[in-house]
N, C-alpha and C positions, 0 to 999 in steps of 0.2 A: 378149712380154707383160711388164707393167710392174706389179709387186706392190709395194705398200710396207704397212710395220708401224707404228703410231701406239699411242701412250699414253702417260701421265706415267711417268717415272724409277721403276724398278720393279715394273713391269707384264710383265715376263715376256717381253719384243720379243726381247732378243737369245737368248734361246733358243731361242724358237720358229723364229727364224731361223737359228740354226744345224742344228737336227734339220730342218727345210723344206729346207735346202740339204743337207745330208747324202742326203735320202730322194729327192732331186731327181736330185740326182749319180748313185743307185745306179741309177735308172731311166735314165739316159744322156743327160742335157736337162744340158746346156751352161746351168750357172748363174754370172751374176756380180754381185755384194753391193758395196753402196756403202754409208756410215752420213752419215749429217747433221748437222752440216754438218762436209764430209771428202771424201774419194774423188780429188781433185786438189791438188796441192801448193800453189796459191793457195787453194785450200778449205780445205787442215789449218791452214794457218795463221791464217786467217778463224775456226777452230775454238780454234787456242790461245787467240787473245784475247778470244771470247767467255766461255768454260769459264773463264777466270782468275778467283779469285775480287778480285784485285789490281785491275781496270779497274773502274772506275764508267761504264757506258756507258747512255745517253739509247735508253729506247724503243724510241723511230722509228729511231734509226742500229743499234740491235738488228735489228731489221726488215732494214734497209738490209742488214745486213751475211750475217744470213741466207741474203737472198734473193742475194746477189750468189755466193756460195757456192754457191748452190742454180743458179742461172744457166751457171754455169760447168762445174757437174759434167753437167747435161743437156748440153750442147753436146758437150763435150769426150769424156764416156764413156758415157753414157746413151743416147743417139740412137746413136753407131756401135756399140755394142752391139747395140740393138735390129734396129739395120738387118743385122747378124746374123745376127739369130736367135737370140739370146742372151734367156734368160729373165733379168731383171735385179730386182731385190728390194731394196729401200730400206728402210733403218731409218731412217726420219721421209722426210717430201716437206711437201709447200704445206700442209698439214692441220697440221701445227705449226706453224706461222707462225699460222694462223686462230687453233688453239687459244691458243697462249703467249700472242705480240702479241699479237693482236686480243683473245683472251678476257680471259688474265690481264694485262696491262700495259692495258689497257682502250683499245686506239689506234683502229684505224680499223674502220668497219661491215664487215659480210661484203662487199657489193654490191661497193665501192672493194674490200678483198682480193683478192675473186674476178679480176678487171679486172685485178690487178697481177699474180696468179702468173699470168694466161692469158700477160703479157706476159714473165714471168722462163722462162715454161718454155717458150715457143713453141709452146702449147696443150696441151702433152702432158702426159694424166692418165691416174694409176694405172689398171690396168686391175680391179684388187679391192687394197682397202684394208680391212688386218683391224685393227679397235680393238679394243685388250686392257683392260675398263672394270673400272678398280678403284678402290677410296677413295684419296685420300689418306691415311689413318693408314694405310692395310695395306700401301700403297707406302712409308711412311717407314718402318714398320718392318722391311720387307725392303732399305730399303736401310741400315739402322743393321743390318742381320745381315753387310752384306758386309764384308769385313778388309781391313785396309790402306788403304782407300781416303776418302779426306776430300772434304769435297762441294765440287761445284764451284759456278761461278757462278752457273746455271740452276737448281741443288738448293735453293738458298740462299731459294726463293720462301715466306710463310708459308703459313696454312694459308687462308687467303682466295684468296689467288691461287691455289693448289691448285684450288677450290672453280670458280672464274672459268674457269679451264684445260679440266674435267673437264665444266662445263655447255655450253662452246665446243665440245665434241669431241661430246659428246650430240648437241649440236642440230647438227654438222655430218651425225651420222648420220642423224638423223630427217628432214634434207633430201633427201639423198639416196641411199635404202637399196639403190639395186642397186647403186651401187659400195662401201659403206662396210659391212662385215657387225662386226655387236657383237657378241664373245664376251668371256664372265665369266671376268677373270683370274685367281680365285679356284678356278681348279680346277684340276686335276693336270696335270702337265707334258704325260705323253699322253692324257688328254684331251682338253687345245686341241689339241695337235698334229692329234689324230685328226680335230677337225672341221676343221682351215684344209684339212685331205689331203682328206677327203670333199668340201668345199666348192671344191677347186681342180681335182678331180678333172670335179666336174660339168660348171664354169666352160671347160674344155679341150673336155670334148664339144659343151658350146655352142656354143664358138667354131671347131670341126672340127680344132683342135691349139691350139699355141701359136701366139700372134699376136703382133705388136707392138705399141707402145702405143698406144692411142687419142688423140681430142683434142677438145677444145673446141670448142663451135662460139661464132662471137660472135652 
């Protein structure tokens, strides 16, 4: 089974994903976590120089550079994982590529997207994908609470493109509500945890256990 976590910077993803993986582990399911763009050593470093706020990089080679990260880490750790048995859990997949590019940097339609991550992932799509939907301001101000830490190059977006990001990520859900479930990241830690547990719990009976990822059809 192939879970991944979607929202703008400050929406609560790596926490949830940690208490998900903790409550996963206790129950004895073999979990293994990947973040985007990361998880293989041509991906971290795909990661430094996007994150720098130092590069000026174009777009489309944002895209590019994403998705080749993204490319690598399915093949390399995502797939032999799954083939597994491994429950595997993403902090971002192809659904930020839609939302950032395509929404916020305004590049290509969904249609062309869609056609390119079937082609970067070799079909393979999340089997539930939980967006954590919050504003913009309530995100920047949870992340002006965190210490130490200075924005990167992706943080750096204003609030328009925020805006562009946040309706991208909407309207991927209202395309397709059985894989994308929207929870209000506006509410308590365990809370959401409680629903992604209730919702993945069900999601397990549906599918008679855990399963592997899904895919695309063309």
């Amino acid at each position: 089974m192939l879970i991944s976590f979607e929202g703008i910077d400050g929406s609560g993803k790596s926490t949830q994903i940690q208490k998900l993986v903790e409550r996963l582990r206790l129950e004895g399911v073999e979990v293994e976590v990947f973040r985007e763009p990361g998880g293989t050593p041509l991906a971290e470093r795909i990661r430094e120089m996007l994150l720098d706020p130092g590069y000026s990089i174009h777009p489309f080679a944002e895209l590019l550079l994403f998705s080749a990260a993204r490319s690598q880490l399915v093949a390399t750790r995502i797939r032999p994982a799954l083939e597994r048995g491994t429950v595997v859990i993403c902090d971002r997949f192809f659904d930020s590529t839609t939302a950032y590019q395509g929404g916020g940097r305004q590049l290509e339609e969904p249609v062309w997207l869609n056609d390119f991550h079937y082609r970067v992932t070799g079909g393979l799509v999340p089997t539930r994908t939980y967006f954590l939907d919050i504003s913009p301001e309530d995100a920047v101000s949870r992340r002006m609470n965190r210490t130490g830490q200075a924005a990167d190059r992706m943080e750096s977006g204003d609030r328009a493109f925020y805006e562009r990001v946040m309706a991208a990520y909407r309207e991927l859900a209202r395309q397709e509500p059985h894989r994308i479930l929207i929870l209000d990241a506006n509410q308590s830690v365990d809370a959401l945890h409680g629903q992604i547990w209730a919702d993945l719990a069900r999601l397990r009976v549906g599918t008679r256990g855990i399963s592997d990822g899904s895919s695309k059809t063309s």
